[in-house]
C-alpha positions as CSV (number, residue, x, y, z in Angstrom):
1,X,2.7,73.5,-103.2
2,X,2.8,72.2,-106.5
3,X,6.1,70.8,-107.8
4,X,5.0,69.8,-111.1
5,X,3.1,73.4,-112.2
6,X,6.3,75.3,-110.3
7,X,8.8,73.3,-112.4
8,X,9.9,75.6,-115.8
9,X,9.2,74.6,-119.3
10,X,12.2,75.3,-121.5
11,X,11.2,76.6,-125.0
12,X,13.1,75.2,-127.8
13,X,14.4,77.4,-130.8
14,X,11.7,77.9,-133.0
15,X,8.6,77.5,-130.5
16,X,6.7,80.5,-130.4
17,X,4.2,81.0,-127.6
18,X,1.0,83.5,-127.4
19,X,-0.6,84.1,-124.2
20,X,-4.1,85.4,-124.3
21,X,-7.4,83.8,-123.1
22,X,-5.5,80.5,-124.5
23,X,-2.0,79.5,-124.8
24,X,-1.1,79.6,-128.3
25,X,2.0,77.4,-129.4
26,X,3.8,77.5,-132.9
27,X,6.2,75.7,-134.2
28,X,8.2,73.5,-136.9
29,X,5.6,70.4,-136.0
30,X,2.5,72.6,-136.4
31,X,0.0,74.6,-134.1
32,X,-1.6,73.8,-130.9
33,X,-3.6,75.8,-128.2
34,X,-3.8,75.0,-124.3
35,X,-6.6,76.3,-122.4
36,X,-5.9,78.6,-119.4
37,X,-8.6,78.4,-116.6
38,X,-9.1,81.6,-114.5
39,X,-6.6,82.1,-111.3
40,X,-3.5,80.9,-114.0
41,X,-0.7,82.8,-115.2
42,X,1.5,82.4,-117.5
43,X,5.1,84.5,-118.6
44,X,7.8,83.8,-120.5
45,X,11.5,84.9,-119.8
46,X,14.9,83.7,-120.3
47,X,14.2,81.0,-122.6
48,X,11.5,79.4,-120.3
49,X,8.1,79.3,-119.8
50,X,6.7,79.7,-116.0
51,X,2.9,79.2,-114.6
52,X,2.2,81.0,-111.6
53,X,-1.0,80.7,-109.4
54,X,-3.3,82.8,-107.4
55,X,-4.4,81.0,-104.5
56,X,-4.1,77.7,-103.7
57,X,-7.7,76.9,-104.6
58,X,-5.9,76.4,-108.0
59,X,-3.1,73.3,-107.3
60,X,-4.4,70.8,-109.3
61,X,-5.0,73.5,-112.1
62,X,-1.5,74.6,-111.9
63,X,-0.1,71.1,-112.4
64,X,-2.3,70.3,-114.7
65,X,-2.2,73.2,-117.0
66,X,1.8,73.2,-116.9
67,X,1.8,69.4,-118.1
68,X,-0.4,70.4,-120.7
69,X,1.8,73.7,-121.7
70,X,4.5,71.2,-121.5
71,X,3.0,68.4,-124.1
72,X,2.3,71.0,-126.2
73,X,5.6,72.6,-126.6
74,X,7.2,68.8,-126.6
75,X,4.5,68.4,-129.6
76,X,5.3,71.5,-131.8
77,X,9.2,71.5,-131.2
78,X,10.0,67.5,-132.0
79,X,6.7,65.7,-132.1
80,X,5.2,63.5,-130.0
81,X,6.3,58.9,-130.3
82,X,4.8,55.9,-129.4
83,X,7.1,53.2,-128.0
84,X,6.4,49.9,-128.0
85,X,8.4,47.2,-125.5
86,X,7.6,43.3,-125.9
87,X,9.1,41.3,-123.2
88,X,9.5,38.0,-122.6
89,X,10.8,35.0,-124.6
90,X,9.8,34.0,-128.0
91,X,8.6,37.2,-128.4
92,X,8.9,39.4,-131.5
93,X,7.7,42.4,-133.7
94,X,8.8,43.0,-137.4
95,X,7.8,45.7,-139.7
96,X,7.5,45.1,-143.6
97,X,5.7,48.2,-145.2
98,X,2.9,49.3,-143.9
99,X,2.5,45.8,-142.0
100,X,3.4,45.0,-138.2
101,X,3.8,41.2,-137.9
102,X,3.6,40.6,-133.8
103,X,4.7,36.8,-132.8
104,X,3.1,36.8,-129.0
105,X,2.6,33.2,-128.2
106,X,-0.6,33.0,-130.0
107,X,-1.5,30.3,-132.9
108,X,-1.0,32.7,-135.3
109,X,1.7,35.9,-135.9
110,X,-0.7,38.8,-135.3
111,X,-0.9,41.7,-138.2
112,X,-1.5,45.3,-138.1
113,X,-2.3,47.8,-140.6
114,X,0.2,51.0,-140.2
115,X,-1.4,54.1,-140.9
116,X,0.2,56.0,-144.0
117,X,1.8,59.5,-141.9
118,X,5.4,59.2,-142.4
119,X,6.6,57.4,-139.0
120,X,9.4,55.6,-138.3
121,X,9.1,51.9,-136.5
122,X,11.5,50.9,-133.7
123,X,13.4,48.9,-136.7
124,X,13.6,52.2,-138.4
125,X,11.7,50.9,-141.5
126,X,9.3,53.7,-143.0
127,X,5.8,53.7,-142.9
């Protein structure tokens, strides 16, 4: 039995899903499509989206296919984040621009370029 594909995906307001050969999802983020492999179902009702199997030949399709359903919706309804944690002591990260300045015990602060999309840092400065 698969816990992870049995589990239901709610489906935020303004996510709009298409079942067909692919699973088609649309939202305020953008568009994405999940690929169904044969022996997978997929319905929608009451808000949530549920994956169903035909035989057990297909667990670790199930699972999969409902994690990626799952990421997909997550990616169209609010977008998907990268997290950063430094720990230890003497450790830091700052963010001036487009510039990440990373003191990690090294000889010299390490820099990185920020891409240009719009993203928000951990210190909330704009990219």
């Amino acid at each position: 039995m698969s816990r992870v594909g049995n589990k239901p995906i709610p489906l935020p307001k303004g996510v709009k899903i298409t079942v067909g050969e692919q699973l088609q999802v649309e939202g305020p983020k953008g568009k994405l499509t999940v690929p169904i492999p044969p022996g997978i179902k997929i319905q929608e009702a009451n808000g949530n989206v549920q994956l169903a199997r035909e035989s057990d030949e297909q667990a670790a399709l199930h699972g999969l296919t409902r994690a990626l359903a799952a990421n997909a919706i997550n990616g169209v309804a609010t977008g998907f984040t990268k997290e950063l944690d430094i720990v230890g002591i003497g450790y830091r990260g700052d963010v001036k621009g487009r510039v990440a300045t990373f003191t990690l015990g090294y000889s010299h602060p390490i820099e990185v370029l920020r891409k240009k999309v719009g993203k928000t840092g951990a210190t909330g400065a704009k990219a």
